[in-house]
C-alpha positions as CSV (number, residue, x, y, z in Angstrom):
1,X,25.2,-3.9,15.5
2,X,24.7,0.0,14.7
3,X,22.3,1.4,17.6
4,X,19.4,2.8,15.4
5,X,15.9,3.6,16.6
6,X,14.8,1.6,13.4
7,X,16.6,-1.6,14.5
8,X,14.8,-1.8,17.3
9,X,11.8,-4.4,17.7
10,X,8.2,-3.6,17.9
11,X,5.3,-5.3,18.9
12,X,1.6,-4.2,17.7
13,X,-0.8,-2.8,21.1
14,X,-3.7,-5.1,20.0
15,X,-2.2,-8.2,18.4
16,X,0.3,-10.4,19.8
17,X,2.9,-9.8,16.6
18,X,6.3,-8.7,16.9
19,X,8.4,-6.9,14.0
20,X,11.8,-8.3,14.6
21,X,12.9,-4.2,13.2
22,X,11.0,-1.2,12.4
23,X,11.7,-0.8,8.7
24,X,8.9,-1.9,6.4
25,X,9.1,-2.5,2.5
26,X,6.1,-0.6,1.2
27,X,4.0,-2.2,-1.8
28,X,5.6,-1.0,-5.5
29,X,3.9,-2.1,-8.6
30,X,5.7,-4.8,-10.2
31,X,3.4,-6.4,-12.7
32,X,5.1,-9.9,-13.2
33,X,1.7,-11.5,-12.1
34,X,0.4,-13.6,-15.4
35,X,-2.4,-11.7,-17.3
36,X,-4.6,-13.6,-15.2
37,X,-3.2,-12.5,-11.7
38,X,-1.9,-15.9,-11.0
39,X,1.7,-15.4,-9.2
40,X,4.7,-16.5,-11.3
41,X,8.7,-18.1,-10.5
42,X,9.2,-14.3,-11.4
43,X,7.6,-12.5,-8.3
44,X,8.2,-15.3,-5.8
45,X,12.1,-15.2,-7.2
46,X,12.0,-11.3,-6.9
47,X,10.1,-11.5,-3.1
48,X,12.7,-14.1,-2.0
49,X,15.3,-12.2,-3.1
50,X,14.5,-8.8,-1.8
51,X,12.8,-10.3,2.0
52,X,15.0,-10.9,5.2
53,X,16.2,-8.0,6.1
54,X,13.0,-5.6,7.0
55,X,10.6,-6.4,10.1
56,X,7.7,-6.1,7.5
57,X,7.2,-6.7,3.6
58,X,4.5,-5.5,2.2
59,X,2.7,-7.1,-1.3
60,X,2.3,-5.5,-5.1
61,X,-1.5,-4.7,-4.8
62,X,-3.7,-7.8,-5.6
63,X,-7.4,-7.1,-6.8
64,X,-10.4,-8.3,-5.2
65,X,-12.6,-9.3,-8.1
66,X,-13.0,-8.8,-12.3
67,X,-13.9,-5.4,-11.9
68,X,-11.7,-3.7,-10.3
69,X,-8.6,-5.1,-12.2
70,X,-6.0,-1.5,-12.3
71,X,-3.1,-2.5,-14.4
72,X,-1.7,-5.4,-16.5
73,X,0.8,-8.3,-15.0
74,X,-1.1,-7.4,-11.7
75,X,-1.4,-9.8,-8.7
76,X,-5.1,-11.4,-8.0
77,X,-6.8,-12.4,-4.5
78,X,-10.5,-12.7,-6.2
79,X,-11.0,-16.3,-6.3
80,X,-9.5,-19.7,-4.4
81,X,-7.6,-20.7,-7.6
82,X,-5.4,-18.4,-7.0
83,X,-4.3,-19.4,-3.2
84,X,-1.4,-21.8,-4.4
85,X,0.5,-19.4,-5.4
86,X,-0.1,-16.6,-2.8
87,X,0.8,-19.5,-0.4
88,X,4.2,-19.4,-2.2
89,X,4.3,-15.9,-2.3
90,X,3.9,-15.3,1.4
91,X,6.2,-17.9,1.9
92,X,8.9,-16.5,-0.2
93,X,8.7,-13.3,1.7
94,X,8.7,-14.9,5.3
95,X,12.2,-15.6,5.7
96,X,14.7,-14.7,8.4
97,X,11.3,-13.8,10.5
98,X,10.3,-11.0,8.3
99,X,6.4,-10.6,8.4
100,X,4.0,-10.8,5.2
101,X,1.3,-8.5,4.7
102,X,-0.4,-8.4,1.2
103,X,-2.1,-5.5,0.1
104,X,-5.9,-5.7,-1.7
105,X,-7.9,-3.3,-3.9
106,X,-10.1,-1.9,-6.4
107,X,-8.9,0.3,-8.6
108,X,-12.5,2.1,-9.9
109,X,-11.7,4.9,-12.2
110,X,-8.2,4.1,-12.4
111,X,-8.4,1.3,-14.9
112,X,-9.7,0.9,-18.7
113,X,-12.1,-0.6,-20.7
114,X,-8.9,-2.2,-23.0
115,X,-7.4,-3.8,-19.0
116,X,-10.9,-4.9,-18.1
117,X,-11.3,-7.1,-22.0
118,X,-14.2,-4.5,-22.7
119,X,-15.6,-3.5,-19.5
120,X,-16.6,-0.4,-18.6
121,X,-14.7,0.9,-15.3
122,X,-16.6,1.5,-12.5
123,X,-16.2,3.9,-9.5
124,X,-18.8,5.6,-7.0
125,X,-19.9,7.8,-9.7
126,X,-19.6,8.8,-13.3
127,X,-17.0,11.3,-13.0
128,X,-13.5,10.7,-15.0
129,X,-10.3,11.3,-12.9
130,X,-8.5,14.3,-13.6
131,X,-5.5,12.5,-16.3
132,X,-4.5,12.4,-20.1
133,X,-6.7,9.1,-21.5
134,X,-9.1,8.8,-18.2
135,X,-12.3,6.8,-19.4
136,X,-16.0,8.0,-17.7
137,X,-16.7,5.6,-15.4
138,X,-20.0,4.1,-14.4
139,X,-21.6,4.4,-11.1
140,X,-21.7,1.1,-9.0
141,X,-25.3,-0.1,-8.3
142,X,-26.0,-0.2,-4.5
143,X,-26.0,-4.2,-4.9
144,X,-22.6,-3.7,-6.4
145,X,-21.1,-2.0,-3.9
146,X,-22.5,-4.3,-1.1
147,X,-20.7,-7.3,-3.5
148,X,-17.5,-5.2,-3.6
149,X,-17.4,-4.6,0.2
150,X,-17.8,-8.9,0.6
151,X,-15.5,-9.0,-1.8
152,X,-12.8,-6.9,0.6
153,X,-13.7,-9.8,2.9
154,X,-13.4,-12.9,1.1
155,X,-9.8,-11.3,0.1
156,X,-9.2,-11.2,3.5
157,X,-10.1,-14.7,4.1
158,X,-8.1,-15.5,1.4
159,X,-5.2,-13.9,2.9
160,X,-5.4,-15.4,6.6
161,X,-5.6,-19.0,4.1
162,X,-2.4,-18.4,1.7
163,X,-0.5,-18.1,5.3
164,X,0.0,-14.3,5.1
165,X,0.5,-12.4,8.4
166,X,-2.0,-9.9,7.4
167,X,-4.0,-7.4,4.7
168,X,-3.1,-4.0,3.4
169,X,-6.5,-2.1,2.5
170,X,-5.1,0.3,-0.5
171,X,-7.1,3.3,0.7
172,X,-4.6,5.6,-1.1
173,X,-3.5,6.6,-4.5
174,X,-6.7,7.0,-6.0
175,X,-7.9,3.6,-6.0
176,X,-11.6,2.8,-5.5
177,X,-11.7,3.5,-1.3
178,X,-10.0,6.8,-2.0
179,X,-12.7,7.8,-4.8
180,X,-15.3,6.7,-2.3
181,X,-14.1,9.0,0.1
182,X,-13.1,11.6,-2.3
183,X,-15.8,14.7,-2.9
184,X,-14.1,14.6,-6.6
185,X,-15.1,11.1,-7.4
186,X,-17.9,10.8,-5.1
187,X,-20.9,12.9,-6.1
188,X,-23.7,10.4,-5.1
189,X,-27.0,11.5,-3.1
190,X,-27.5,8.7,-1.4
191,X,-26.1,6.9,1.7
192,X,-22.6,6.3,0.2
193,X,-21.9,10.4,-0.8
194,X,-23.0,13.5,-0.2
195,X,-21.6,14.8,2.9
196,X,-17.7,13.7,4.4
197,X,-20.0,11.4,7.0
198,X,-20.9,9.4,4.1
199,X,-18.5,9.4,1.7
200,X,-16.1,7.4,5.3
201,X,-19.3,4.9,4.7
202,X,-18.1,2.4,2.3
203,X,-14.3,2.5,3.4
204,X,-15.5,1.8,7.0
205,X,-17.9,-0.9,6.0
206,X,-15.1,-2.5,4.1
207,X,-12.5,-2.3,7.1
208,X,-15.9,-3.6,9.5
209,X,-16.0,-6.6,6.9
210,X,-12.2,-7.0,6.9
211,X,-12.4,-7.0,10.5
212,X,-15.3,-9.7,11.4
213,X,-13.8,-11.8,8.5
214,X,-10.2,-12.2,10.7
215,X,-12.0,-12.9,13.7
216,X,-13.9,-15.5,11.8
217,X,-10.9,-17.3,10.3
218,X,-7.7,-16.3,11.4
219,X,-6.5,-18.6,14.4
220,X,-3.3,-16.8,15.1
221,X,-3.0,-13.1,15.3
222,X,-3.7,-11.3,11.9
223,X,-2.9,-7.6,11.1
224,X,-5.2,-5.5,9.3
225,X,-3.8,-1.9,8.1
226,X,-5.0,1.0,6.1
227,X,-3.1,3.3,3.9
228,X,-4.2,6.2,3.0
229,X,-3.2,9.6,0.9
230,X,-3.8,12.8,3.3
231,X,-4.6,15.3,0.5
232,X,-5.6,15.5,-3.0
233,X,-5.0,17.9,-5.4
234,X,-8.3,18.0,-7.4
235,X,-10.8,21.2,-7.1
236,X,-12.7,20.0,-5.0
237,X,-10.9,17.1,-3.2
238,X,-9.6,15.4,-0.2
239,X,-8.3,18.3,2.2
240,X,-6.4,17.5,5.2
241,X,-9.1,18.0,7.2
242,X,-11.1,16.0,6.2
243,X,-8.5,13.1,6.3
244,X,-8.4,14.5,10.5
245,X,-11.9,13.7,10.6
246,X,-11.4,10.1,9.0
247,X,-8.7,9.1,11.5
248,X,-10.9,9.9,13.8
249,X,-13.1,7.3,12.8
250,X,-10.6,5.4,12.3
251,X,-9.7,5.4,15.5
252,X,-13.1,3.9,16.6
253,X,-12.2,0.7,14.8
254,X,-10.0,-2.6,14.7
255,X,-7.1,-1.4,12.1
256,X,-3.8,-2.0,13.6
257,X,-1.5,0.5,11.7
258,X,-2.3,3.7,9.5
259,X,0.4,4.1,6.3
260,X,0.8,7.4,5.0
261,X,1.8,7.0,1.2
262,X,3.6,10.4,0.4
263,X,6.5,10.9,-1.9
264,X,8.2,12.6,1.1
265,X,8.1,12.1,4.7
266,X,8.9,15.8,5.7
267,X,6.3,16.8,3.1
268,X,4.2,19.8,3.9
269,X,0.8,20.4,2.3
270,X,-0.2,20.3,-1.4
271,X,-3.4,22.1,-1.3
272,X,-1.6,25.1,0.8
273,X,1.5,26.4,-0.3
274,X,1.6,28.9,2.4
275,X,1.5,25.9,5.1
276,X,4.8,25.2,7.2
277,X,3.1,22.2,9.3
278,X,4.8,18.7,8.3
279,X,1.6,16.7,6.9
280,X,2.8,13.2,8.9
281,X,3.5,15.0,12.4
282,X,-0.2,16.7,11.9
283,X,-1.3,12.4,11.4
284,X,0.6,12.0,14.0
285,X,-0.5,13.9,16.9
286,X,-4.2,13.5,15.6
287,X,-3.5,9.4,15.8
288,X,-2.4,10.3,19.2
289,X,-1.1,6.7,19.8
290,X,-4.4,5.0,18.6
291,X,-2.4,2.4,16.4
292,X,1.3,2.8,14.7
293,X,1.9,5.1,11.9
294,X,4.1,4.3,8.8
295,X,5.7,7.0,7.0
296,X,7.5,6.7,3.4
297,X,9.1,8.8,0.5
298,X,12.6,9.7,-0.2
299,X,14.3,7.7,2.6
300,X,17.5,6.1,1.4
301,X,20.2,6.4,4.0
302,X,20.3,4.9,7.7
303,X,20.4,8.6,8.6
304,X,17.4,9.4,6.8
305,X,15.9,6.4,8.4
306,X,16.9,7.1,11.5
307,X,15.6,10.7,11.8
308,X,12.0,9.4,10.7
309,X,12.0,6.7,13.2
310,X,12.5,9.2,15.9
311,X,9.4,10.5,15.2
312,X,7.0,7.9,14.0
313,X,6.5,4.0,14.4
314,X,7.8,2.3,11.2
315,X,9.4,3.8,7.7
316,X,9.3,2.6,4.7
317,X,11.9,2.1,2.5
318,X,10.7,1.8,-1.4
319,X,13.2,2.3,-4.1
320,X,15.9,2.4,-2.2
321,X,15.2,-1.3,-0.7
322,X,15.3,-2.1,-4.7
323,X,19.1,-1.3,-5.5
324,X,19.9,-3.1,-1.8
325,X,18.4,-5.6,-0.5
326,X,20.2,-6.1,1.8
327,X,20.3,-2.4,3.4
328,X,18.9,-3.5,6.5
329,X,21.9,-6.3,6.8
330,X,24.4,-4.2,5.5
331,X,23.6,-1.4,8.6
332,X,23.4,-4.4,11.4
333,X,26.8,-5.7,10.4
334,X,28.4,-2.0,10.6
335,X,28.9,-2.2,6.6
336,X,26.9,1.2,5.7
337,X,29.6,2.2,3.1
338,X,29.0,-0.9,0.9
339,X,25.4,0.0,0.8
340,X,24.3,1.1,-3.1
341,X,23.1,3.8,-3.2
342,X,22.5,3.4,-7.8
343,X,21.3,1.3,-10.1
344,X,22.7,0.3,-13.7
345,X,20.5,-1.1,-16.5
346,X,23.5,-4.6,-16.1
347,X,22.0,-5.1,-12.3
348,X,18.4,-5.1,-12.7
349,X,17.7,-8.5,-13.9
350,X,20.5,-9.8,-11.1
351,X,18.1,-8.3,-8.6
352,X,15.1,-9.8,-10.0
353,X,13.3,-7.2,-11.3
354,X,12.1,-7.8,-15.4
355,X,11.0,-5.6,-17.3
356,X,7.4,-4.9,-16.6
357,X,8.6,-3.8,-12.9
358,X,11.6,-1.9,-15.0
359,X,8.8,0.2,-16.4
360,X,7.1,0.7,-13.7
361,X,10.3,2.0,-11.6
362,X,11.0,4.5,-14.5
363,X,7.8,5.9,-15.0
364,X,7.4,6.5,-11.2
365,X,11.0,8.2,-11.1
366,X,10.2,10.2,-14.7
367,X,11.9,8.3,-17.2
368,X,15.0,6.1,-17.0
369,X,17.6,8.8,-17.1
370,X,16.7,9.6,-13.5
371,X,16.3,5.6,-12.8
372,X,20.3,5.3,-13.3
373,X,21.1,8.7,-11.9
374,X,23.3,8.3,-8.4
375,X,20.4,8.0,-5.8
376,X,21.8,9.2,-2.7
C-alpha cells in the first residue's frame, strides 16, 4: 500500500466514528430519483457501484418537504414513505466499511413554479437570484419558517431511521440556509434578517434542531455536518468575513465537520482579486481545530490528493471519483497508472450514470466537449 496522508484513518473528536481513509465522495446532482423523490434500481445501482473505496460517501441532496423541491429526478427525505428506499440507498453505499452520510435541503429561490406543479418558490424574502429565468420568490411567513426548521429535523430523524451514518446540512450553493444567511436574499426586518447576527438565526436554529433530533433518536453515534460556500459574488453578498464570523458560531455548536464547496481547493477570493490568501487555509486557521474541515475542487490525482490532505482533514474527490471508481483501490494496490483519468460517451452507462446525471455532469463542466476532454 502507497504511504499517503489521505490513506490514513480518522476518527471524529466528538463521536465515536472512524473513516477507514480520508477521502470523501462529495454530493453531485444526479437526478435518477422518480419525479416523486422516491429512490430507484438506478441510484442504488449507481451508489453500489461507485462506494467501497472512499472513507466517506456523501448523498445527491434530498429535500425536506413540498416546498423546497430544487430540481427534477431529485432524491426526497420529506415523509416516511420514502424510508424504504433510503434504507437501500444507505445500504448500497455501506460497503467495504465506507460511511453513509446523506445530504438535506431547501432549495428557496433556486427552484420554479413549473418544478413545484404551480407553486410559487419561496425563500427569506422576495428578492429573485441573480440568473437568466430566476422567478421572484415569496417571503416565508414566520410560521413557515418555524415548519421548515422542524422539517430539517424530522429529515434528520429520518436519516438516523433509513440506517444512514449521518446528515449533510446543504448550507452552500445558494440553497435556502445560504439565502437565509445571505444579505442578497435576506432583506427581512425582523428576527430572521437585518443584521449578519440574524441572518446566522435560521441556519443555527436548523443545526440546534438537527442536533436535539440525533440525540433523541440515534442510538449509535450519528454525524451531523455543514457545508457551506465562503463567498458570494452578488453586490451585496456573503463576504469572507462574514463566513469568519459564522464559524465562529459555529464553533459554539454540535456540528462534527465543516465542508467547504469550492471549485478549487487552492482558490483565492472572488470578491477580491487583489487577494493572495488561499480562501480554505483562512477556514482553516479560523476553525482552529474546532471540528474537521473538508476541502474539494479540481482534485484528480493521488498527488493532488495528497498535497490537500497535508493541509486539511478530508478531500473530496467529485468528478474525478465518476471516471474511477475505484481510484482509492487502484492507489492502495500500487496501480496509479491504470487509474482514468477521461471519460467517453461508450463508458457512461457502464458506470452507471443515465442520462439525467449525464446532463448534469456536462452542464457543470460547460458542455459535453469538455465532459470527454482528457481530465488530468
Amino acid at each position: 500500500m502507497a504511504e499517503y496522508t489521505f490513506l490514513q484513518p480518522y476518527t471524529f473528536r466528538n463521536k465515536d466514528i472512524k473513516l477507514k481513509n480520508r477521502i470523501v465522495i462529495p454530493p453531485m446532482t444526479e437526478r435518477m430519483s422518480f419525479e416523486d423523490g422516491t429512490v430507484t434500481s438506478d441510484e442504488t445501482a449507481y451508489y453500489a457501484q461507485h462506494t467501497g473505496g472512499a472513507g466517506m460517501f456523501i448523498t445527491a441532496v434530498a429535500n425536506v418537504n413540498s416546498l423546497d423541491k430544487g430540481f427534477e429526478g431529485e432524491l426526497s427525505i420529506a415523509d416516511n414513505r420514502f424510508l424504504p428506499g433510503l434504507n437501500k440507498l444507505a445500504r448500497s453505499i455501506q460497503r467495504n466499511g465506507t460511511k453513509a452520510i446523506v445530504q438535506i435541503f431547501c432549495a428557496g429561490r433556486m427552484s420554479s413554479s413549473a418544478i413545484l406543479r404551480g407553486k410559487q418558490p419561496v425563500s427569506a424574502s422576495d428578492i429573485p437570484a441573480l440568473r437568466a429565468d430566476s422567478q421572484k420568490p415569496r417571503a416565508l411567513s414566520e410560521d413557515e419558517i418555524i415548519q421548515t426548521i422542524k422539517d430539517f429535523g424530522a429529515a434528520t430523524r429520518r436519516a438516523i431511521e433509513a440506517g444512514f451514518d449521518g446528515v449533510e446540512l446543504h448550507g452552500a450553493n445558494t440553497y435556502l440556509l445560504q439565502q437565509f444567511f445571505s444579505p442578497h436574499s435576506n432583506r427581512r426586518t425582523d428576527k430572521w434578517g437585518g443584521s449578519l447576527e440574524k441572518r446566522m438565526r435560521f441556519p443555527l436554529a436548523v443545526i440546534e434542531e438537527a442536533t436535539q433530533v440525533i440525540k433523541q433518536y440515534a442510538e449509535k453515534p450519528f454525524l451531523l455536518g455543514y457545508r457551506i460556500s465562503p463567498e458570494e459574488i452578488e453586490k451585496p453578498g456573503i463576504t469572507l468575513e462574514d463566513t469568519l464570523e459564522f464559524i465562529d458560531r459555529l464553533k459554539e455548536t454540535k456540528i462534527d465537520y465543516l465542508h467547504v464547496s469550492q471549485g478549487d481547493v487552492w482558490r483565492t477570493s472572488l470578491r477580491d482579486q487583489n487577494s493572495s490568501q488561499i480562501v480554505n487555509e483562512v477556514i482553516r486557521d479560523r476553525v482552529a481545530g474546532a471540528f474537521p474541515l473538508i476541502v474539494v475542487g479540481s482534485v484528480k490525482t493521488p498527488q493532488e490528493a495528497e498535497k490537500a490532505c497535508k493541509s486539511f482533514d478530508m478531500v473530496a474527490l467529485g468528478h474525478e471519483s465518476l471516471w474511477e471508481p475505484k481510484w482509492v483501490q487502484k492507489v492502495e494496490n500500487g496501480d496509479e497508472s491504470a487509474i482514468r483519468y477521461s471519460v467517453s460517451k461508450e463508458d457512461l452507462i457502464d458506470l452507471g450514470i443515465q442520462p439525467s446525471f449525464m446532463d448534469q455532469i456536462a452542464a457543470t463542466m460547460g458542455g459535453y466537449a469538455n465532459m470527454f476532454k482528457q481530465q488530468k
